[in-house]
C-alpha positions in Angstrom: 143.2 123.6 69.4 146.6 122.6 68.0 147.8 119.0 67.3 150.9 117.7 66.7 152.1 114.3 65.4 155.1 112.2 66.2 155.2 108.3 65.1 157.9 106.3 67.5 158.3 102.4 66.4 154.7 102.9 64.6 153.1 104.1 67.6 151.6 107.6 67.0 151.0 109.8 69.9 149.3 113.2 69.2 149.8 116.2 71.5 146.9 118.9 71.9 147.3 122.0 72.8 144.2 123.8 73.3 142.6 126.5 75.8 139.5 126.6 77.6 137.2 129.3 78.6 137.4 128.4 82.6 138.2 131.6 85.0 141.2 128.8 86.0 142.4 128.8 82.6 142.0 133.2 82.2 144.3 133.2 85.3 146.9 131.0 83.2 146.9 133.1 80.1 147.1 136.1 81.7 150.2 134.6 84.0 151.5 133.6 80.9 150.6 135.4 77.7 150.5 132.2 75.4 147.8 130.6 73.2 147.1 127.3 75.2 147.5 126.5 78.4 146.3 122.8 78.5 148.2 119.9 76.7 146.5 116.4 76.4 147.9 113.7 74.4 145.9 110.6 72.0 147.4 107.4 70.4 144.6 107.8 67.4 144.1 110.0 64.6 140.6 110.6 66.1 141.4 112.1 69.3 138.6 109.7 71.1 140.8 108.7 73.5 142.7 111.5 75.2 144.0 111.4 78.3 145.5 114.8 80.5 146.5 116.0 83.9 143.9 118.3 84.8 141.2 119.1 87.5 138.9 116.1 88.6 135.9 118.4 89.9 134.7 121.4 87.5 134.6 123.4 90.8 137.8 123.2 92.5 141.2 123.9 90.4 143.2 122.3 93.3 142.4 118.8 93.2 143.9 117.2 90.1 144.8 113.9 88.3 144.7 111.7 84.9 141.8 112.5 83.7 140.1 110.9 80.9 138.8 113.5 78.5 135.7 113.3 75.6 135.9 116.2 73.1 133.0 115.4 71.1 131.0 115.7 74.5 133.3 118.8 75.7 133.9 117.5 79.3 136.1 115.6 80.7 135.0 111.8 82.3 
């Protein structure tokens, strides 16, 4: 996972890159050949609130939307 900082008007918004084990995600490094392949971003330190566009049900890669995502619980809600 990779996190990057940028303050705008004392906001902070943090980026995270990170990549997941998912046969999905395999397909996008392979396509690819970078490191991550998902981005999320946070507006705490903390990342517990983090928020990406990704898949809504584990099981089907082709229905997406904002999801709301819990790292400590490694799933997305």
């Amino acid at each position: 996972m990779l996190c990057y900082r940028q303050e705008y008007d004392s906001v902070a918004v943090f980026v995270v890159l990170t990549r997941t084990s998912s046969v999905f995600s395999k397909l996008i490094g392979t396509y690819t050949r970078q490191p991550y392949d998902h981005a999320s971003i946070s507006f705490d330190a903390w990342l517990t609130e983090v928020y990406s566009f990704g898949r809504k049900k584990t099981g089907n890669p082709f229905v997406g939307g904002f999801v709301h995502e819990c790292f400590a619980e490694g799933y997305r809600m």
